[in-house]
C-alpha positions, -999 to 999 in steps of 0.1 A, spaced: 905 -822 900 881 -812 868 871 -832 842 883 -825 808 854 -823 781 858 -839 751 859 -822 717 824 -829 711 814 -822 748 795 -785 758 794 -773 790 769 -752 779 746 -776 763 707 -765 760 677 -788 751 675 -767 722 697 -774 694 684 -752 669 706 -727 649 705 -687 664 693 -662 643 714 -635 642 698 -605 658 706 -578 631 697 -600 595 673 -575 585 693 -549 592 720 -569 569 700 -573 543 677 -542 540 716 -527 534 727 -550 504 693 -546 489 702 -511 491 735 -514 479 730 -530 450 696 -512 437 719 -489 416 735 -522 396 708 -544 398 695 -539 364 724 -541 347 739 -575 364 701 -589 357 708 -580 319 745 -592 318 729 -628 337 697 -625 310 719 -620 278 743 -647 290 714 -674 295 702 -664 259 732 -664 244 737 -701 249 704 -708 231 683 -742 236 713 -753 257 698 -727 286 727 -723 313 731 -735 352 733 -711 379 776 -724 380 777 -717 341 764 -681 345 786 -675 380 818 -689 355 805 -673 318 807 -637 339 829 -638 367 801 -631 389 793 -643 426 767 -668 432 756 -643 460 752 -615 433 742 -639 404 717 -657 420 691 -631 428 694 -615 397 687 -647 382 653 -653 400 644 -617 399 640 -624 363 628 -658 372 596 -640 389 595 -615 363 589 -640 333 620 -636 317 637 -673 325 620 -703 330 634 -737 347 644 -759 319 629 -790 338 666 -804 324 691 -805 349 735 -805 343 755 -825 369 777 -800 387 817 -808 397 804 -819 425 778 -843 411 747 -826 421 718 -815 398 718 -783 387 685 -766 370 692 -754 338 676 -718 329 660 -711 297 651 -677 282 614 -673 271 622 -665 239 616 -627 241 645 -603 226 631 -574 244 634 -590 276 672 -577 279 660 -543 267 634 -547 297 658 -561 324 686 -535 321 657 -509 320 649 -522 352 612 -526 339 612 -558 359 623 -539 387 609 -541 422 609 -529 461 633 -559 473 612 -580 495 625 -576 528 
């Protein structure tokens, strides 16, 4: 007669618990960096004018996601590629999300041409992967 496993029991246990990595990632995400070269500049101006319209108060990456309908997967790249570029800066405040976490709130550095230079894609590089 066999034993029944519980939930939580494998028969394939290994001594090595760690996550897989899938085998085709770069493959994965040389094609959205692709994908989305076309738009990028524009979605980093739409995240870049949102986080300056809301002046002093600066915004959190769930504000910006809400303010345009955007998803964090889209939102948050564009958000640190203009981190990187000099356009944002971290607050050093933080908002308490829904959920009660911190959330860092994103400031504009004060320049009006940044937008111009975002959705010119001046800030624009080779994604790095």
């Amino acid at each position: 007669m066999e034993t029944q496993l519980s939930l939580f029991d494998s028969p394939t246990a290994t001594a090595d618990p760690s996550p897989r990595k899938c085998a085709n990632a770069h493959v994965t995400r040389r094609a959205a960096g692709v994908a989305i070269r076309s738009t990028a500049a524009r979605l980093r101006a739409r995240v870049l004018e949102f986080i300056q319209r809301q002046g002093a108060a600066g915004a959190t990456d769930l504000e910006i996601q809400a303010g345009l309908n955007m998803s964090g997967d889209t939102q948050r790249p564009r958000r640190r590629e203009l981190q990187q570029a000099g356009f944002i800066v971290d607050s050093g405040d933080v908002r308490s999300t829904a959920g009660g976490r911190a959330a860092v709130v994103w400031l504009t550095t004060g320049t009006a041409a940044a937008v111009d230079q975002a959705a010119a894609g001046e800030a624009e590089e080779e994604p790095p992967f």
